[in-house]
N, C-alpha and C positions, 0 to 999 in steps of 0.2 A: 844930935839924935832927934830933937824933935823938931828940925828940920827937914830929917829924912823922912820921917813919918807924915808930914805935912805934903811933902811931897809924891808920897804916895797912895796918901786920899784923893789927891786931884789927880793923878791916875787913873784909878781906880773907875771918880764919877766922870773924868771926859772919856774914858773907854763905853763905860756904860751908856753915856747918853748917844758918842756915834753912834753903839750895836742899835740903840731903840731908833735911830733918825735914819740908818739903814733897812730897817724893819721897816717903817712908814711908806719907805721909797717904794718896796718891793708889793706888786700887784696881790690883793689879799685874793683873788679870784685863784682856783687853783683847779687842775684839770678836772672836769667832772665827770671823769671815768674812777676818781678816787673820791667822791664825795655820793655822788649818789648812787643806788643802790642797783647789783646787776642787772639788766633785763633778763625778763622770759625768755626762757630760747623754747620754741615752738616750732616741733618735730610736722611735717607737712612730707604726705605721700605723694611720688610722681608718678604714679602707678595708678591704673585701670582694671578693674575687673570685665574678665571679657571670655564671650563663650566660643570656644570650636568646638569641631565632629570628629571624631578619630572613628577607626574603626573599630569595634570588639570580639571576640574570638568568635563569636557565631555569623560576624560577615553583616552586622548593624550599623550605622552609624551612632555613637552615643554622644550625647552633650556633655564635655569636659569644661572647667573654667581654667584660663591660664590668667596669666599679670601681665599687661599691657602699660612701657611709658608710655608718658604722656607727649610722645611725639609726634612728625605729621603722619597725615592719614597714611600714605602711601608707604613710610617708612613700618609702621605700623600691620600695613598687609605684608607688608616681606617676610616678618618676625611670626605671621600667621603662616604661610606657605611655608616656612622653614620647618613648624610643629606640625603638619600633615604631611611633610615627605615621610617617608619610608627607612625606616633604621636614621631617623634622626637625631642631630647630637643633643636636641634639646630634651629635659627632664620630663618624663611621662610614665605613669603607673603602667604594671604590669596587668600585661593583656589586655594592653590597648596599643595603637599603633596607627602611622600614617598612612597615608592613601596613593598619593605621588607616588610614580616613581624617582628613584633615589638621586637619579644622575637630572632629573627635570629641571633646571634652572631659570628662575625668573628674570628674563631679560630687561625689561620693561613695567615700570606701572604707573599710571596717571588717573586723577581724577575730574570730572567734569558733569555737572550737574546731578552732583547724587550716585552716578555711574562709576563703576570703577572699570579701568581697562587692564586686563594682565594678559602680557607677552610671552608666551613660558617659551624653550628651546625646544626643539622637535621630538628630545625625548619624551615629553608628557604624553605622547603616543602609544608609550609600549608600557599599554595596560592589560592586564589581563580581560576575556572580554566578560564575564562577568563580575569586573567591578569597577567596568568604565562609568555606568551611568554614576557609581557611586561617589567616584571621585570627582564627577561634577557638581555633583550634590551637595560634597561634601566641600568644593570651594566656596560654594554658591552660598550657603548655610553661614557658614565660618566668617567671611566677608561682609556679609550683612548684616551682621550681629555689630556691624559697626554703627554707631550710631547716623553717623553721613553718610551712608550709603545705603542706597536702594536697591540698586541692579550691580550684574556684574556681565562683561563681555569680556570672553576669553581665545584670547590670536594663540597662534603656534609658527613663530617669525615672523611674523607680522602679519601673516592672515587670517582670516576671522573662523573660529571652530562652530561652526555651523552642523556638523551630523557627529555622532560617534564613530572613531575609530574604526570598530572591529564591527558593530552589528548595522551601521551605518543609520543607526536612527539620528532622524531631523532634530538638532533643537534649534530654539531661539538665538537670536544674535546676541541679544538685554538678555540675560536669564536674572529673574527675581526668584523669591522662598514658593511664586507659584508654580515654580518646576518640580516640588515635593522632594517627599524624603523617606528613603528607604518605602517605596513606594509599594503597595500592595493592592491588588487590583480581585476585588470580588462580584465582577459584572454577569448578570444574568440577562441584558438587554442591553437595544441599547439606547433607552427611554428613559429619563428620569437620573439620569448619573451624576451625582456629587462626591466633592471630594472633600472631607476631610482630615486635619494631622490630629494627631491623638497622641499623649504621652504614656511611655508605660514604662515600666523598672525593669532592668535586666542585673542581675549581679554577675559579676567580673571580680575573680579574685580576692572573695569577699568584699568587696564592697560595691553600694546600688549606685545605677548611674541611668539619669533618665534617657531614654529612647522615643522620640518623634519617629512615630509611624504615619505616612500619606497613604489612606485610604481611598479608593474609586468605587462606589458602590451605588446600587439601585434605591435608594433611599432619599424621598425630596424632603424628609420632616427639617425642621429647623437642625441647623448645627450641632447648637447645646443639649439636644434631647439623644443626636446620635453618640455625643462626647459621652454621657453621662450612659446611658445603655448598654456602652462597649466597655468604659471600665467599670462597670458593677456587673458583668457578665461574669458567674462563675465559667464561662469558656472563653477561651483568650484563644482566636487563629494563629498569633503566630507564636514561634516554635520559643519557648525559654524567654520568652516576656511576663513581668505580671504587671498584679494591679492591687494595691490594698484597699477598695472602695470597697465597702460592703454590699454585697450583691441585692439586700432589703432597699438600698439608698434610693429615695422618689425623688424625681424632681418639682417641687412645687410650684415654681415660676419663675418667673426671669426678666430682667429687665436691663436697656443697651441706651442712657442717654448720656450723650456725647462721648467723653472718655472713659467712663464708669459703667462697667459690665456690674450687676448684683445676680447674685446666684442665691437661690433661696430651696435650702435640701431640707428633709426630713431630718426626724434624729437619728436615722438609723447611720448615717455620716460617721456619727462619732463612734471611734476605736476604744471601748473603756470611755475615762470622763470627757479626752480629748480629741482632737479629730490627730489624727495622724498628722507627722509632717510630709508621707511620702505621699498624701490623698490630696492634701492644700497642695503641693505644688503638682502633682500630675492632672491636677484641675486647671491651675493656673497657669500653666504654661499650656496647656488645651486651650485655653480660650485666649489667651492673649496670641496664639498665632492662627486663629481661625477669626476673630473680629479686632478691627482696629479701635482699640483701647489702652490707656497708660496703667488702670486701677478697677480692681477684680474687688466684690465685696460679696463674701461670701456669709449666708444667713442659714440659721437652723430655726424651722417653725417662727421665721420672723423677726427671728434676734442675732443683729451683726456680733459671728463669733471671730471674723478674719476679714484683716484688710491687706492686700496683695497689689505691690508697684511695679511696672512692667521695667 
C-alpha cells in the first residue's frame, strides 16, 4: 500500500516537472495581433468635390457639385461628359438636365500640358441651334473646374471644332472660361467693352443654384465695382435670376495682393445680424472668376467678417 502511494507521488512530481520543462521550451513571445491592442481603423474618402453646368428649365447654365474619384484626369472627364449628356443615367435633381446630345459619345480623351483634348462622335453635332454655343460652354466650364486643366480643344472624329454647327460662329481651337458663360451682351458701342461673369441665384424646383452670367458691356470701371453694382441692383436684366445683396450695399475699397482679393462693404451687407450665405458666395464666386486669386477676405467697415478659399 504504501508503496503504491509512493509511487504515485513520483508520478505525479515527474509529470509536473516535464509540463513546466515543456513550458520553458515553448517561445514566451506570442502573436501580437492577441496582446496588443486593435488599431485605428481610419475611414479616408476617394472622392472629390467637383463642379459642373447642367442646364435649368429657363435655358441657364447653373453650377451643380457632383463626387469625383480620385482617378486619373481623363478617366475623370469621361464621368463628367457622361453627367452633361442628355437623359443621363447618372443621378441629377429635377429640373436640371444635360446638354449633349444623348447618342454623342466620347471617343477619345488625352491630356497635355494643362490642355485637355476630347474626341466626341459626329453626333455632338445635332444640337439644337440655340443651345450650341451653350453646350460648349457648358464642356468648357465643367472641364476646368478641374484642377489640371486649363483649356480644352474639342474634335468631332478627329477633327478640330473650330466654328459652331448651326450658326457657324468662329471659336477658338484652346477654348478656356474666357469663352463665357451663358453670355449676355448689353453693347451700346463699340468703345470701351468689358466683360464680366457675375453670379446670380435662380431657384429650380425649390431649391437655389448659382448661375455664372458673362457680361459684354460699355463699362471700363474696375471689375469689382461692376460685380458689386449689378448684384445690389434692385433691377436684374435677366429673366428669373436674383440676387440677395442689399441694394444700400457700398463698396468701400478693395484690395488684390497676390492671391488674396479683400473686399471691404459697408454695413448695409448684412441681412439681419449676418451677412447671408447666398450674398458671400454670389460675391465669391464673382471674384474668384474675374481675378486670379485662391482667397477672398471679405470686410465690413474694416473688420474681416469672412474668409473665402477658391
Amino acid at each position: 500500500m504504501l508503496k503504491r502511494k509512493a509511487l504515485r507521488k513520483i508520478f505525479i512530481t515527474t509529470f509536473s516537472c516535464f509540463t513546466l520543462f515543456v513550458l520553458y521550451l515553448i517561445p514566451m513571445k506570442l502573436n501580437s495581433s492577441y496582446l496588443e491592442a486593435p488599431e485605428e481603423v481610419i475611414y479616408t474618402s476617394n472622392t472629390t468635390n467637383h463642379e459642373i453646368y447642367l442646364l435649368g428649365d429657363n435655358k441657364y447654365l447653373v453650377k451643380f457639385q457632383i463626387f469625383l474619384e480620385d482617378i486619373k484626369t481623363e478617366e475623370q472627364i469621361g464621368k463628367i461628359i457622361q453627367y452633361l449628356k442628355k437623359n443621363t443615367k447618372e443621378t441629377i435633381p429635377t429640373g436640371l438636365s444635360g446638354i449633349l446630345p444623348e447618342n454623342a459619345n466620347l471617343l477619345a480623351t488625352s491630356v497635355s500640358d494643362h490642355i485637355a483634348t476630347l474626341n466626341f462622335s459626329k453626333e455632338l453635332l445635332n444640337i439644337e441651334e440655340e443651345l450650341e454655343e451653350r453646350m460648349v460652354e457648358a464642356i468648357v466650364y465643367s472641364v476646368t473646374a478641374l484642377s489640371d486643366i486649363d483649356g480644352v480643344k474639342i474634335q468631332v472624329e478627329g477633327n478640330p471644332l473650330t466654328f459652331l454647327p448651326k450658326t457657324k460662329k468662329q471659336i477658338e481651337e484652346v477654348l478656356t472660361r474666357d469663352f463665357g458663360i451663358n453670355k449676355v451682351y448689353d453693347i451700346t458701342g463699340r468703345n470701351g467693352i468689358q466683360k464680366v461673369t457675375i453670379f446670380y441665384l435662380d431657384k429650380i424646383s425649390n431649391n437655389n443654384y448659382y448661375v455664372p452670367v458673362t457680361k459684354y458691356l460699355n463699362d471700363d470701371r474696375e471689375k469689382i465695382k461692376i460685380i458689386i453694382d449689378n448684384l445690389a441692383s434692385s433691377y436684374i436684366y435677366e429673366e428669373n435670376l436674383m440676387s440677395y445683396l442689399n441694394n444700400q450695399t457700398t463698396l468701400l475699397d478693395y484690395d488684390q495682393e497676390e492671391d488674396t482679393f479683400t473686399l471691404n462693404l459697408n454695413e448695409k451687407v448684412f441681412g439681419g445680424d449676418n451677412i447671408l450665405e447666398e450674398v458671400e458666395y454670389t460675391l465669391g464666386y464673382s471674384i474668384f472668376e474675374n481675378y486670379d486669386v485662391d482667397k477672398v477676405l471679405l470686410k465690413v467697415n474694416g473688420e474681416l467678417v469672412k474668409e473665402m478659399n477658391k
